[in-house]
Structures are given as C-alpha cells and as structure tokens.
PQR file with spaces between the fields and no chain letter, atoms N, CA, C, O and H, PARSE charges and radii, in Angstrom:
ATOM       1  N    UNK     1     -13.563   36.274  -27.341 -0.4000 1.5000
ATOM       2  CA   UNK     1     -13.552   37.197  -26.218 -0.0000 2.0000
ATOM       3  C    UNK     1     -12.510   38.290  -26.475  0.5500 1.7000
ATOM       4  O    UNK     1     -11.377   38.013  -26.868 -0.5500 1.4000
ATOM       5  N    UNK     2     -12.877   39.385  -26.272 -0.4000 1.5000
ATOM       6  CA   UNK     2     -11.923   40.651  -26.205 -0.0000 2.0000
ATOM       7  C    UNK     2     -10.610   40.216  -25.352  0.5500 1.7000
ATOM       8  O    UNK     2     -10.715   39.410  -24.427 -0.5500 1.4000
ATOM       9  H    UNK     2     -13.797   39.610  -25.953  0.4000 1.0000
ATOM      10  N    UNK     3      -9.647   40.667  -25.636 -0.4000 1.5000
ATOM      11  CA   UNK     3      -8.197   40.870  -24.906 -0.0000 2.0000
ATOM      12  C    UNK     3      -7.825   42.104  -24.153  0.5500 1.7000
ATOM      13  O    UNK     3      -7.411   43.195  -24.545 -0.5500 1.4000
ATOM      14  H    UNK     3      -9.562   41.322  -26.387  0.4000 1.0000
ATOM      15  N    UNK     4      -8.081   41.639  -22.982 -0.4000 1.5000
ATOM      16  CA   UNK     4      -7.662   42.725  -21.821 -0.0000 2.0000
ATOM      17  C    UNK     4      -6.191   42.457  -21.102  0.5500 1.7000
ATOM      18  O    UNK     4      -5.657   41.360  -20.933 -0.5500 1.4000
ATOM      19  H    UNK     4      -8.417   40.752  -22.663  0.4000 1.0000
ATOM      20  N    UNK     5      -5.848   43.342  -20.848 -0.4000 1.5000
ATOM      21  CA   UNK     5      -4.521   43.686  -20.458 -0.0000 2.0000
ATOM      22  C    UNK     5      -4.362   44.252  -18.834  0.5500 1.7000
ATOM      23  O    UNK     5      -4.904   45.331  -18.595 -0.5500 1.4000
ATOM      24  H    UNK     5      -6.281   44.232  -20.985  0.4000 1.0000
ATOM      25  N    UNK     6      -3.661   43.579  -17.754 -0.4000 1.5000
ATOM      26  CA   UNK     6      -3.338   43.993  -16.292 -0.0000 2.0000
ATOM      27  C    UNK     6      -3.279   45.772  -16.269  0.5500 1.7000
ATOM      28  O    UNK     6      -2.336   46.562  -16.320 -0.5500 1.4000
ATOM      29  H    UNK     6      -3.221   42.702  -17.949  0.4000 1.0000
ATOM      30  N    UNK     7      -4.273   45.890  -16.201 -0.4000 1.5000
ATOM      31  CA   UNK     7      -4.356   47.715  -15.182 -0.0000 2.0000
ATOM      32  C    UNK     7      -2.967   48.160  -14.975  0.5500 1.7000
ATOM      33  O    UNK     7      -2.273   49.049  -15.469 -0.5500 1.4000
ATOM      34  H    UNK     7      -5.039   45.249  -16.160  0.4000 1.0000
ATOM      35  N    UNK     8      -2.707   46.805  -13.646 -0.4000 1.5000
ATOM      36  CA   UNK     8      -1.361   47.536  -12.647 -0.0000 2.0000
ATOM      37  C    UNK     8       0.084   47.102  -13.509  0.5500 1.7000
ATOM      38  O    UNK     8       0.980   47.930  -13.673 -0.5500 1.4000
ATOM      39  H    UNK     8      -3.271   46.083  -13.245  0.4000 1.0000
ATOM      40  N    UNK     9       0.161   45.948  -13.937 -0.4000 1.5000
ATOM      41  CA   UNK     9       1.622   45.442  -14.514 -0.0000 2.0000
ATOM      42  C    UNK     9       1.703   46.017  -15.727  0.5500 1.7000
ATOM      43  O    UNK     9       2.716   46.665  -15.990 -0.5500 1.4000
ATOM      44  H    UNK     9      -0.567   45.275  -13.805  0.4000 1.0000
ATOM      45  N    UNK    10       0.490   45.869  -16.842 -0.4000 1.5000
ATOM      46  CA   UNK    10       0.344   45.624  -18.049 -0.0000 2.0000
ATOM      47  C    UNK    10       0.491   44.075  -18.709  0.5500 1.7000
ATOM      48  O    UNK    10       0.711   43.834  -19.896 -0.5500 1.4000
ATOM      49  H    UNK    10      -0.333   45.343  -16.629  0.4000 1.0000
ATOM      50  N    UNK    11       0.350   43.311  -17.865 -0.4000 1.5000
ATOM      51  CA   UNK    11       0.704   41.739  -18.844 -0.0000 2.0000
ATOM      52  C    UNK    11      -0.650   41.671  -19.768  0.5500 1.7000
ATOM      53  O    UNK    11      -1.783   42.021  -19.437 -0.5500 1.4000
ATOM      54  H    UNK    11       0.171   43.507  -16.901  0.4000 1.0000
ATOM      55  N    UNK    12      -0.221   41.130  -21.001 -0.4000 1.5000
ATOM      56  CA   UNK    12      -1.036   41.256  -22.116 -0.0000 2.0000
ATOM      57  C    UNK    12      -2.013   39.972  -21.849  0.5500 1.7000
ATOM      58  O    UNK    12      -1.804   39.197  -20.916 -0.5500 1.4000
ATOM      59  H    UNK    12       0.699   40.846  -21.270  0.4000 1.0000
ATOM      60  N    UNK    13      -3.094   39.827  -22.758 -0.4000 1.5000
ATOM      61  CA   UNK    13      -3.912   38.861  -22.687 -0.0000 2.0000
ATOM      62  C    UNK    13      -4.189   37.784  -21.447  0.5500 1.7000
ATOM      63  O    UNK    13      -3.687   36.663  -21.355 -0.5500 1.4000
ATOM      64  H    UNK    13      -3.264   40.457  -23.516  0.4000 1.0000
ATOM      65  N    UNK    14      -4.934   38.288  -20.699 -0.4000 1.5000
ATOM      66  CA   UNK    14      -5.266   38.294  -19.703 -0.0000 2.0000
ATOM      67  C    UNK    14      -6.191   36.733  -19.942  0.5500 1.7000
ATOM      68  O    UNK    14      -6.302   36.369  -21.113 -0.5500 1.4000
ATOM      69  H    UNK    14      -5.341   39.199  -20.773  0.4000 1.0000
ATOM      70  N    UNK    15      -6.735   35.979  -19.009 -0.4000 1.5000
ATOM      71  CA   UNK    15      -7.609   34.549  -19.151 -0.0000 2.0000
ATOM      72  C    UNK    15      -8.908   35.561  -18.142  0.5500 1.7000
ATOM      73  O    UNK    15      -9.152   36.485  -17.366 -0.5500 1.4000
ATOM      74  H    UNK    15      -6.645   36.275  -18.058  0.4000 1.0000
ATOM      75  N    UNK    16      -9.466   34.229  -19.120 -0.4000 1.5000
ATOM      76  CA   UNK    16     -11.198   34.400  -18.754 -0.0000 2.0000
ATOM      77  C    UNK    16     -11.613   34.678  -16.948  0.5500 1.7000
ATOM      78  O    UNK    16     -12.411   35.386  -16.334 -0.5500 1.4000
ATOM      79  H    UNK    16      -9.268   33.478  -19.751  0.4000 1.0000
ATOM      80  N    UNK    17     -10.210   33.341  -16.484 -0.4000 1.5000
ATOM      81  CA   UNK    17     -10.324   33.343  -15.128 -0.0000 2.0000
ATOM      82  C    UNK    17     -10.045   34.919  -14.703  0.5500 1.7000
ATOM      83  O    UNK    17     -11.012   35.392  -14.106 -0.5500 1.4000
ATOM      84  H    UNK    17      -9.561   32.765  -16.983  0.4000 1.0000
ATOM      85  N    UNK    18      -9.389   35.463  -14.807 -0.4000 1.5000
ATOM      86  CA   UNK    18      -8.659   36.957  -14.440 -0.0000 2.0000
ATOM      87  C    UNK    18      -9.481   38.072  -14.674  0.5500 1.7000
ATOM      88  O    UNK    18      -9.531   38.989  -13.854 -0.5500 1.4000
ATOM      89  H    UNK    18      -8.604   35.078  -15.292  0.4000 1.0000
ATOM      90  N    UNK    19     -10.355   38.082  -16.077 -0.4000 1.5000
ATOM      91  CA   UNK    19     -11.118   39.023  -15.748 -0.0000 2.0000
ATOM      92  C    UNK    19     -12.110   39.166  -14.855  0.5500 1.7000
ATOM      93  O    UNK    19     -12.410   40.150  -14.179 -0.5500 1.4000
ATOM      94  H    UNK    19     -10.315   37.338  -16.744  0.4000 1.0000
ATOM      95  N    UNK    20     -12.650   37.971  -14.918 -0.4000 1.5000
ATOM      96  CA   UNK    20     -13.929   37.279  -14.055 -0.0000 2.0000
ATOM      97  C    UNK    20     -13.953   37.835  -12.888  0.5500 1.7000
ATOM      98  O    UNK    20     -14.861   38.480  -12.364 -0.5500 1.4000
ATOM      99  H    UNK    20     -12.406   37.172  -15.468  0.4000 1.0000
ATOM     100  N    UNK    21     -12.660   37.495  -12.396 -0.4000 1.5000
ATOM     101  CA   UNK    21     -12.413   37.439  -10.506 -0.0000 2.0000
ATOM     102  C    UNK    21     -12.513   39.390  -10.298  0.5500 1.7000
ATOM     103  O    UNK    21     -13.042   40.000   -9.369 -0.5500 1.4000
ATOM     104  H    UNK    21     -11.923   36.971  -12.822  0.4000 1.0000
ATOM     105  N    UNK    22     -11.680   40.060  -11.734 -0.4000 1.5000
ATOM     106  CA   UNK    22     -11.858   41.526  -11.000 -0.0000 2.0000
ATOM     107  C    UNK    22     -13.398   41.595  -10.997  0.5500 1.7000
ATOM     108  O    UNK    22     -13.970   42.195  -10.087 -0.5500 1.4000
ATOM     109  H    UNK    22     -11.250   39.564  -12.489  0.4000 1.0000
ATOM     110  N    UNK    23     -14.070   41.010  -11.967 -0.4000 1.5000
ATOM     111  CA   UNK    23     -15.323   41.842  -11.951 -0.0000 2.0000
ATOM     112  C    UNK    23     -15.980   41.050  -10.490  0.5500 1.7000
ATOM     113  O    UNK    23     -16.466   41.772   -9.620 -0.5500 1.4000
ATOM     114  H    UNK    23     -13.606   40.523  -12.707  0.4000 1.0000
ATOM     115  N    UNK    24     -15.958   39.922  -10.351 -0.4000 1.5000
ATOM     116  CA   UNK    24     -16.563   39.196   -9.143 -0.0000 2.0000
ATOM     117  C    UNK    24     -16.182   40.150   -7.825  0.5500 1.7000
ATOM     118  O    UNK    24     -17.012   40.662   -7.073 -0.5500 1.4000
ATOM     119  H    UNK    24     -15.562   39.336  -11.058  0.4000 1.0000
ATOM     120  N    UNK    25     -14.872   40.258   -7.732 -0.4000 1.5000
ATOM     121  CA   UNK    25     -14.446   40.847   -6.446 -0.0000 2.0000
ATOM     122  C    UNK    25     -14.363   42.128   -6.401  0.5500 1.7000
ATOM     123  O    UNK    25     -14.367   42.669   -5.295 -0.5500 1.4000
ATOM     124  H    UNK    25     -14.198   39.842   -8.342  0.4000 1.0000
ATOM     125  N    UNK    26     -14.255   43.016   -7.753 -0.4000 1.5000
ATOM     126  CA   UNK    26     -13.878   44.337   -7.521 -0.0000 2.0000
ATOM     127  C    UNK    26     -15.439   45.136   -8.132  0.5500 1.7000
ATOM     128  O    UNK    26     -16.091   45.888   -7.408 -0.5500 1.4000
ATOM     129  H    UNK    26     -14.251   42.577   -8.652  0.4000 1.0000
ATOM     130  N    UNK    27     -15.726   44.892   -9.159 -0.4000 1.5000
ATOM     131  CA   UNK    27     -16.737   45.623   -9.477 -0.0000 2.0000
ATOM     132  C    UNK    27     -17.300   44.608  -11.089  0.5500 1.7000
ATOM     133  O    UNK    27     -16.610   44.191  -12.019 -0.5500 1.4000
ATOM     134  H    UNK    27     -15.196   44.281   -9.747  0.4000 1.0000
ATOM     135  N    UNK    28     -18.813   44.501  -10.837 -0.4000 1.5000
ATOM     136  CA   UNK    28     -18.797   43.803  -12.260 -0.0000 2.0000
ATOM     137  C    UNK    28     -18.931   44.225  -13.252  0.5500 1.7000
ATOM     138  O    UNK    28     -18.912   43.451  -14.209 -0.5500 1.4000
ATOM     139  H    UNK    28     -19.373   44.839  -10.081  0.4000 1.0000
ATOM     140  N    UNK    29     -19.132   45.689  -13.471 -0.4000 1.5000
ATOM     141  CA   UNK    29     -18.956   46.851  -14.971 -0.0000 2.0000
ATOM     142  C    UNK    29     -17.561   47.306  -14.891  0.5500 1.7000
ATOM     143  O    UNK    29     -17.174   48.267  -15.556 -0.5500 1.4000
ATOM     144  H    UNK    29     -19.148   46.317  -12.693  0.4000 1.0000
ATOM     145  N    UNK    30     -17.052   46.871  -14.365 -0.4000 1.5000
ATOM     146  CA   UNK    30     -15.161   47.204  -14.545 -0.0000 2.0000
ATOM     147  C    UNK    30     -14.570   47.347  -15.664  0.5500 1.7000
ATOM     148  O    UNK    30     -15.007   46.532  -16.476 -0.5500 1.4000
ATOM     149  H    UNK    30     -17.366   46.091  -13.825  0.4000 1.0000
ATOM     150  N    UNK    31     -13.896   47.909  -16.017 -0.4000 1.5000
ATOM     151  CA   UNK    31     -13.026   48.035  -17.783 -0.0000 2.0000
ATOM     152  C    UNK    31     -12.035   48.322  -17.358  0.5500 1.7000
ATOM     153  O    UNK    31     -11.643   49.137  -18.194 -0.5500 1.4000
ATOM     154  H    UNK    31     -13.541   48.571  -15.357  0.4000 1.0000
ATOM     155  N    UNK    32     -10.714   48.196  -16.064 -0.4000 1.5000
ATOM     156  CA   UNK    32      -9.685   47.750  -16.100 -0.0000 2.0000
ATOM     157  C    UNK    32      -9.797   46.918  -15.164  0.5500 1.7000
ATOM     158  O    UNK    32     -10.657   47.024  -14.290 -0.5500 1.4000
ATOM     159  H    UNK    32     -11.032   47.535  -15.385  0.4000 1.0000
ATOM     160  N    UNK    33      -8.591   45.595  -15.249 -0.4000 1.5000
ATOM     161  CA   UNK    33      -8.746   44.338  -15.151 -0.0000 2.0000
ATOM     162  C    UNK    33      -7.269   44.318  -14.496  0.5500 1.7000
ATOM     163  O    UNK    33      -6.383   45.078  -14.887 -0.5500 1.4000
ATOM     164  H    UNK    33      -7.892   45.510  -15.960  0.4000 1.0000
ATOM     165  N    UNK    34      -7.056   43.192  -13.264 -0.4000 1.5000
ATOM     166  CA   UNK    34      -6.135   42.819  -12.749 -0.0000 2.0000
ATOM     167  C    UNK    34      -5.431   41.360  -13.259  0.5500 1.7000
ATOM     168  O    UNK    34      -6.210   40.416  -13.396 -0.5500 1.4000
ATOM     169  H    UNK    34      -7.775   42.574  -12.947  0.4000 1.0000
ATOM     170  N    UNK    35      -4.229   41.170  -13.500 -0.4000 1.5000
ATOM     171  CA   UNK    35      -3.766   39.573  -13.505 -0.0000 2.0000
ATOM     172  C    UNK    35      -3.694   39.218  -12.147  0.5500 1.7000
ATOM     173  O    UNK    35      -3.574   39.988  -11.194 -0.5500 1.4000
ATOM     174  H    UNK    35      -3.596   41.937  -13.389  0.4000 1.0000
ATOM     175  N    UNK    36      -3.798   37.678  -12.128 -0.4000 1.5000
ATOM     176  CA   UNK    36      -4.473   37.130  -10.623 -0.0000 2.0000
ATOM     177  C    UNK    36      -2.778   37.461   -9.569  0.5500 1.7000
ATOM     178  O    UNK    36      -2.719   37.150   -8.380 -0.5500 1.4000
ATOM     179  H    UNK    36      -3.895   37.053  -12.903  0.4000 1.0000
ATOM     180  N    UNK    37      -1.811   37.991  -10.180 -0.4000 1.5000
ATOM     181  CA   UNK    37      -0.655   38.441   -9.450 -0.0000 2.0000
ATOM     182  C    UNK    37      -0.748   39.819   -8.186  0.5500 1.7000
ATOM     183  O    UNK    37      -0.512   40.163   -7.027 -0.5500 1.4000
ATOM     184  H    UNK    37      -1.859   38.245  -11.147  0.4000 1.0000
ATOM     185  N    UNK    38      -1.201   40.139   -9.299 -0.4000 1.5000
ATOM     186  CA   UNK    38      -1.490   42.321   -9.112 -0.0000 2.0000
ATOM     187  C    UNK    38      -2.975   42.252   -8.078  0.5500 1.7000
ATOM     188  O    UNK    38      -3.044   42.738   -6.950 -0.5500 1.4000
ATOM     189  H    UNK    38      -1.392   39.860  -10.240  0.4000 1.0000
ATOM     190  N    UNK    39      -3.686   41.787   -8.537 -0.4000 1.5000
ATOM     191  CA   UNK    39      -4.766   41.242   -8.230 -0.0000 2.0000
ATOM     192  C    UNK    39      -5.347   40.721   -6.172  0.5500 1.7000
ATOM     193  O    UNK    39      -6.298   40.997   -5.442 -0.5500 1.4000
ATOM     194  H    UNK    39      -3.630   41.392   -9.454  0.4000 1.0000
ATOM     195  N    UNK    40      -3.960   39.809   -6.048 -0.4000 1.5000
ATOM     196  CA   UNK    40      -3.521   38.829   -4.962 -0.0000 2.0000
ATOM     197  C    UNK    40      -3.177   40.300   -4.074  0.5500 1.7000
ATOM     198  O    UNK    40      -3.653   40.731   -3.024 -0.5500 1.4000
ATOM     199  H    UNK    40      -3.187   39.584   -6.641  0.4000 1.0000
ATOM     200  N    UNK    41      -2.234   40.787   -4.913 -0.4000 1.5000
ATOM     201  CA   UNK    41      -1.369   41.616   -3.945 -0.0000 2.0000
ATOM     202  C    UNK    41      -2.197   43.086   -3.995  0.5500 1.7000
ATOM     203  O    UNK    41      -1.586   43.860   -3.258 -0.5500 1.4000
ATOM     204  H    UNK    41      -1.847   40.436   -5.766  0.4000 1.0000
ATOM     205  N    UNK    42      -3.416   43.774   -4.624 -0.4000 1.5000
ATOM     206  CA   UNK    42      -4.020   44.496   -4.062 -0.0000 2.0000
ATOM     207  C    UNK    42      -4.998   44.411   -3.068  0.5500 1.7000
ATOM     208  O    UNK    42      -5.375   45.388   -2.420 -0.5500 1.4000
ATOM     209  H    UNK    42      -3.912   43.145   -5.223  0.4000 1.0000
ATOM     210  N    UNK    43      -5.497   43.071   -2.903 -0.4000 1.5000
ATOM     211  CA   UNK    43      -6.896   42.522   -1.997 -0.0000 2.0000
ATOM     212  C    UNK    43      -6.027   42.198   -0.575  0.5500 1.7000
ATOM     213  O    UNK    43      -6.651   42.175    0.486 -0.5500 1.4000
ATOM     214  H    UNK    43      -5.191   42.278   -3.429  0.4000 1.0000
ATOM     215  N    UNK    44      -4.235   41.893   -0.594 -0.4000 1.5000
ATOM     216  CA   UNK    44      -3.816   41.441   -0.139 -0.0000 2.0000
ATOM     217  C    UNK    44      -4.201   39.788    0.835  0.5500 1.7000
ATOM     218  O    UNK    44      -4.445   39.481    2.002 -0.5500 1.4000
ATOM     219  H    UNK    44      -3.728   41.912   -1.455  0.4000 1.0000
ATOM     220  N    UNK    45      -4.058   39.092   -0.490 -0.4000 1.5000
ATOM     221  CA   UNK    45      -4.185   38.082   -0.428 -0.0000 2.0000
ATOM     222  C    UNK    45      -3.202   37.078   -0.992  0.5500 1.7000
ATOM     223  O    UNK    45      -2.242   37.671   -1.485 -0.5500 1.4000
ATOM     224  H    UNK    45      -3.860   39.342   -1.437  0.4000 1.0000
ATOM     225  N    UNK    46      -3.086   35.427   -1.116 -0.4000 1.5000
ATOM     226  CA   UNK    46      -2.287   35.101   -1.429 -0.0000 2.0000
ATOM     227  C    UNK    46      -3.055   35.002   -3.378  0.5500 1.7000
ATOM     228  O    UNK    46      -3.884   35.791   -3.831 -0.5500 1.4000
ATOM     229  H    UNK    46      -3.865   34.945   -0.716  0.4000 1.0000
ATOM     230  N    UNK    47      -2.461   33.870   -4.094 -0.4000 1.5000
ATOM     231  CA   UNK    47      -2.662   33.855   -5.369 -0.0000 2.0000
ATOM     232  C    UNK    47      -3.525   32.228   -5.517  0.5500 1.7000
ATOM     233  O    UNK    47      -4.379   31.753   -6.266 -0.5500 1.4000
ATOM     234  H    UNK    47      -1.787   33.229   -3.726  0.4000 1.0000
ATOM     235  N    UNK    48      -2.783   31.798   -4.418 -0.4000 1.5000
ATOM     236  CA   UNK    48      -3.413   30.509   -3.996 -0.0000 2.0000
ATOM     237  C    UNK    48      -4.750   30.449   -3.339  0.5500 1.7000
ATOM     238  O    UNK    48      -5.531   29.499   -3.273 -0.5500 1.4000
ATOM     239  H    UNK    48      -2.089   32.184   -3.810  0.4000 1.0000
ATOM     240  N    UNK    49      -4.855   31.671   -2.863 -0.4000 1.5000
ATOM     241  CA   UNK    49      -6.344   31.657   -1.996 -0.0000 2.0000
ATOM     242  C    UNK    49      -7.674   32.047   -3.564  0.5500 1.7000
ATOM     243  O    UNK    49      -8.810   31.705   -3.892 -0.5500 1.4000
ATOM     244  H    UNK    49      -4.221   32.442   -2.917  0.4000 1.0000
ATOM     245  N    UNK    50      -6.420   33.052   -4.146 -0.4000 1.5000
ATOM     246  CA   UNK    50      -7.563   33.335   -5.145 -0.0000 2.0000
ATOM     247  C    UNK    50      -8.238   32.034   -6.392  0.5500 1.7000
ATOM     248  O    UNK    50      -9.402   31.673   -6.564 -0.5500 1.4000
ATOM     249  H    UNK    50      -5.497   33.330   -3.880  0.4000 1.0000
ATOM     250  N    UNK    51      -6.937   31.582   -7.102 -0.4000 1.5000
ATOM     251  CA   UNK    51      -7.317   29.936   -7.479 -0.0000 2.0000
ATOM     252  C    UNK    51      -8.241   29.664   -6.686  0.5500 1.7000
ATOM     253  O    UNK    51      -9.274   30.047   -7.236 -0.5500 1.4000
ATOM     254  H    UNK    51      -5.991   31.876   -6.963  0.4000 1.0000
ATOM     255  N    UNK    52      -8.556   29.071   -5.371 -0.4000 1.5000
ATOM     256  CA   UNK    52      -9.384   28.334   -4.626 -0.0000 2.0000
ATOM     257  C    UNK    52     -10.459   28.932   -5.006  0.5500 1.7000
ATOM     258  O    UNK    52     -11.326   28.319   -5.630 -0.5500 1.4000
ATOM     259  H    UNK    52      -7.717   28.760   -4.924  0.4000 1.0000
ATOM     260  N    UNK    53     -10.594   30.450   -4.631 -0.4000 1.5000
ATOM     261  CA   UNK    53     -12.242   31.056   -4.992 -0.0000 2.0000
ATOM     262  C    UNK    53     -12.395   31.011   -6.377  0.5500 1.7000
ATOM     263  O    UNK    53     -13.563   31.168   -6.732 -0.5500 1.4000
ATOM     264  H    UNK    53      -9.890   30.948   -4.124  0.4000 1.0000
ATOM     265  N    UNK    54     -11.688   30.867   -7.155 -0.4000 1.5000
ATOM     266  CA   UNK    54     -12.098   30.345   -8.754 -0.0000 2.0000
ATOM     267  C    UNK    54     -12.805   29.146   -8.687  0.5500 1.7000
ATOM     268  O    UNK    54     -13.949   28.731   -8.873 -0.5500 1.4000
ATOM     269  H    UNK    54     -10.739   30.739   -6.866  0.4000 1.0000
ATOM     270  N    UNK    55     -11.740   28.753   -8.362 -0.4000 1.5000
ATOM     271  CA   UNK    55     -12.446   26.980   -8.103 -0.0000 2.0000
ATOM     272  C    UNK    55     -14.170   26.687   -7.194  0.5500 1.7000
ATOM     273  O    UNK    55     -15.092   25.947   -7.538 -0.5500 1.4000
ATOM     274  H    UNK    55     -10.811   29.090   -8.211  0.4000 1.0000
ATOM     275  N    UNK    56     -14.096   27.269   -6.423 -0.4000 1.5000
ATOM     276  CA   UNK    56     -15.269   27.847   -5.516 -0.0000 2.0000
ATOM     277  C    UNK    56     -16.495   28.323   -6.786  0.5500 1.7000
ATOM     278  O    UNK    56     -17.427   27.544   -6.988 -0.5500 1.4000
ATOM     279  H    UNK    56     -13.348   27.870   -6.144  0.4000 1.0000
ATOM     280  N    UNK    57     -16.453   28.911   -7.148 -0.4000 1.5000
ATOM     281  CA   UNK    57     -16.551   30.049   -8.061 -0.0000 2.0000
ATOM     282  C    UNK    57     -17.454   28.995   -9.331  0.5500 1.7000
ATOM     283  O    UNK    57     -18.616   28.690   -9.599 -0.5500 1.4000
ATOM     284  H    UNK    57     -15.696   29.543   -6.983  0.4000 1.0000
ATOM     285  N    UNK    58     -16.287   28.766   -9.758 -0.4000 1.5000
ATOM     286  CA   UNK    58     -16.986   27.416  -10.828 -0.0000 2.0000
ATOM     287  C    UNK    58     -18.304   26.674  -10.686  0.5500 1.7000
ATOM     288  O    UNK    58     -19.367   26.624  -11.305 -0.5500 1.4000
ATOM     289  H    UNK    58     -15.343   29.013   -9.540  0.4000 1.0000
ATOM     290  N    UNK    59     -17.498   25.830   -9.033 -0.4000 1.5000
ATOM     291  CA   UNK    59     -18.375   25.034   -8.857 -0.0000 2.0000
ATOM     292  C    UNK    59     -19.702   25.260   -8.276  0.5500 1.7000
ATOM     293  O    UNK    59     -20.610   24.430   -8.231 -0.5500 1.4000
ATOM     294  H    UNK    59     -16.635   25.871   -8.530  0.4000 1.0000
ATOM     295  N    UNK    60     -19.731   26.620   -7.779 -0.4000 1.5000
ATOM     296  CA   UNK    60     -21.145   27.539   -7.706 -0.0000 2.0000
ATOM     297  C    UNK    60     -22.403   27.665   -9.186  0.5500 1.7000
ATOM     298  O    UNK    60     -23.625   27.798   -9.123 -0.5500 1.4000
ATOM     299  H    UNK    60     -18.993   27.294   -7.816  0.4000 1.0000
ATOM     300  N    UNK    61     -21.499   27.559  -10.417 -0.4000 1.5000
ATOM     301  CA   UNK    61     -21.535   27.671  -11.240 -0.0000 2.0000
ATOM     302  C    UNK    61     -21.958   29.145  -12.041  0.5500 1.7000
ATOM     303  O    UNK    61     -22.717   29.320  -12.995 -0.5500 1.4000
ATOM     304  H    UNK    61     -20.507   27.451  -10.468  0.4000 1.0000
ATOM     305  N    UNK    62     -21.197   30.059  -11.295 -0.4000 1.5000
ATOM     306  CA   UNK    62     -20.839   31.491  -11.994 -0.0000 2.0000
ATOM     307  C    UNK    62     -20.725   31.608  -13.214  0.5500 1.7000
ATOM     308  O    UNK    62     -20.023   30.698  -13.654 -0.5500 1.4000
ATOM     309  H    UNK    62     -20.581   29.917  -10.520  0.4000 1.0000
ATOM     310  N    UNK    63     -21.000   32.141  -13.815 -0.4000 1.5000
ATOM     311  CA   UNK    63     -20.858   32.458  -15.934 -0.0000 2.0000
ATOM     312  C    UNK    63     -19.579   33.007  -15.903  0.5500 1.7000
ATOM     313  O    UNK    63     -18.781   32.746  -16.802 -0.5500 1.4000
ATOM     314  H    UNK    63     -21.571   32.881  -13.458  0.4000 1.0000
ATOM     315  N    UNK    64     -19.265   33.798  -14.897 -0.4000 1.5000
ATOM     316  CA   UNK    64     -17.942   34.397  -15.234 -0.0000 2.0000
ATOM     317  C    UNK    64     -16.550   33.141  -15.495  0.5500 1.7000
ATOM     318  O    UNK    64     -15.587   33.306  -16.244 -0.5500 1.4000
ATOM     319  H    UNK    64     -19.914   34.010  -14.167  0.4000 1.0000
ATOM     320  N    UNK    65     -16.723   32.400  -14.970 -0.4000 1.5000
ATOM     321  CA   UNK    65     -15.447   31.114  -14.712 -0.0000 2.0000
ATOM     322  C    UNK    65     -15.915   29.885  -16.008  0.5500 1.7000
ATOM     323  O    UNK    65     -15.326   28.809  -15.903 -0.5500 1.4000
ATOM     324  H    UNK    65     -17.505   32.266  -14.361  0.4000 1.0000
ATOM     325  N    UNK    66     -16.820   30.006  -17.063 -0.4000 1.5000
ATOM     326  CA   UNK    66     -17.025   29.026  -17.444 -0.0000 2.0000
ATOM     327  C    UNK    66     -16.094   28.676  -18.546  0.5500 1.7000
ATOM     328  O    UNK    66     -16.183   27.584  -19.106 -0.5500 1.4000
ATOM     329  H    UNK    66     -17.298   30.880  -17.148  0.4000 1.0000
C-alpha cells in the first residue's frame, strides 16, 4: 500500500485504518488524508468514538478496514 501522510499535522505513514475513515467519512476519491487525531478534532469528535466506527466499520465488513 502507498504511504500517506496527515494533511493537517503531517505525521508520516499513516495505517490502513486512517486512510479508510477519511475516505469513508470525508470523501472516497480523497488524496489528502487525516491521522485519526486531526481527523477526531476536525469532525469534532472524540478519537474513541472514531475507533468504535472502525470497529463498526469492520464488522459491516467494509474493504476499506480490512
């Protein structure tokens, strides 16, 4: 898998989970990518809520989370 890097912070190498969720929640042709930090705090949400919809997410069985 390609290595994407946080939009807003810059933290390097980003997880599968992290890109997934921008494209799930923000747009799914996206080419900049949030860490689930930057991410939490633009949707204004917690980081814990977002885990859960991963988890959610999975067990839906989404391609993006696999």
């Amino acid at each position: 898998m390609k290595e994407f890097s946080c939009y807003v912070c810059g933290k390097a190498a980003l997880t599968r989970n992290e890109v997934g969720l921008t494209k799930k929640l923000i747009n799914p042709k996206a080419v900049n990518f949030y860490c689930i930090d930057c991410l939490a705090e633009y949707l204004e949400v917690t980081t814990e809520e977002l885990e859960t919809k991963i988890e959610e997410f999975k067990d839906e069985g989404c391609t993006l989370f696999k």
